[in-house]
C-alpha positions as CSV (number, residue, x, y, z in Angstrom):
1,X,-4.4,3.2,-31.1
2,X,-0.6,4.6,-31.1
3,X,1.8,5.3,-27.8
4,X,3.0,8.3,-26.9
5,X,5.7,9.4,-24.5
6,X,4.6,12.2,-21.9
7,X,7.3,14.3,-21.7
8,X,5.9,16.4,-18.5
9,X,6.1,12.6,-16.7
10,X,9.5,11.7,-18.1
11,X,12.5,12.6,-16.0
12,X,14.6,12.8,-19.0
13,X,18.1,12.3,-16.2
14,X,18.9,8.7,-17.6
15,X,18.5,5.9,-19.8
16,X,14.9,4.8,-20.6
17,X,14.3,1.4,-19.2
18,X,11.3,0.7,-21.6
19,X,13.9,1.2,-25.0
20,X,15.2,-2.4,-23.7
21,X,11.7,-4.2,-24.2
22,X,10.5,-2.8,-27.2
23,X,10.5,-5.8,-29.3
24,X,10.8,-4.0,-32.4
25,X,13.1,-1.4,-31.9
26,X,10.5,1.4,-31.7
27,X,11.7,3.3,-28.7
28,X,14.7,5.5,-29.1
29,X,16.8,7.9,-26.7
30,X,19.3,10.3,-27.5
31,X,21.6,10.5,-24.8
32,X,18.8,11.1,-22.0
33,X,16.3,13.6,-23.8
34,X,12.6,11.7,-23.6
35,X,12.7,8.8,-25.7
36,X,11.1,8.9,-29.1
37,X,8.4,6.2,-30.6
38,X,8.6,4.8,-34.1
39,X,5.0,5.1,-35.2
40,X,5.8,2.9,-38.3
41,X,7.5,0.2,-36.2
42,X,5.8,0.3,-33.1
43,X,3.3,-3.1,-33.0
44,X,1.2,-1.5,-30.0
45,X,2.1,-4.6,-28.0
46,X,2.3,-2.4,-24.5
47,X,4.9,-3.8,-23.3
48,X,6.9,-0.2,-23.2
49,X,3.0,1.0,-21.2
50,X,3.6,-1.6,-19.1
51,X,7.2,-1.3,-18.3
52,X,7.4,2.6,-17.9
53,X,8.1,3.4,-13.9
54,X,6.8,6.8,-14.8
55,X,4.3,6.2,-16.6
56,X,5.6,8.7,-19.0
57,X,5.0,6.1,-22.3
58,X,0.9,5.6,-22.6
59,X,-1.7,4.5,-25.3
60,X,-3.6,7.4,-26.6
């Protein structure tokens, strides 16, 4: 199982809350484009699933 970012659910107008509780530094965002996942860092811990107000960051 990996997580993906739904870009159709992100707002992409500010910083991405869920970058700051990545444990691993998985989650990254350029300026505020749709934040990007690490596939080789990312744990699958959830937290960023959890976190998401959108819900634009889910398992797939």
């Amino acid at each position: 199982m990996s997580v993906e970012v739904v870009h159709a659910r992100c707002p992409q107008n500010h910083p991405c809350p869920s970058v700051r509780v990545c444990p691993t530094g998985a989650i990254r965002q350029s300026g505020f484009a749709a934040p990007t996942i690490d596939a080789e860092r990312c744990t699958n811990c959830g937290r960023c699933v959890g976190f998401c107000p959108m819900g634009a960051i889910r398992r797939r």
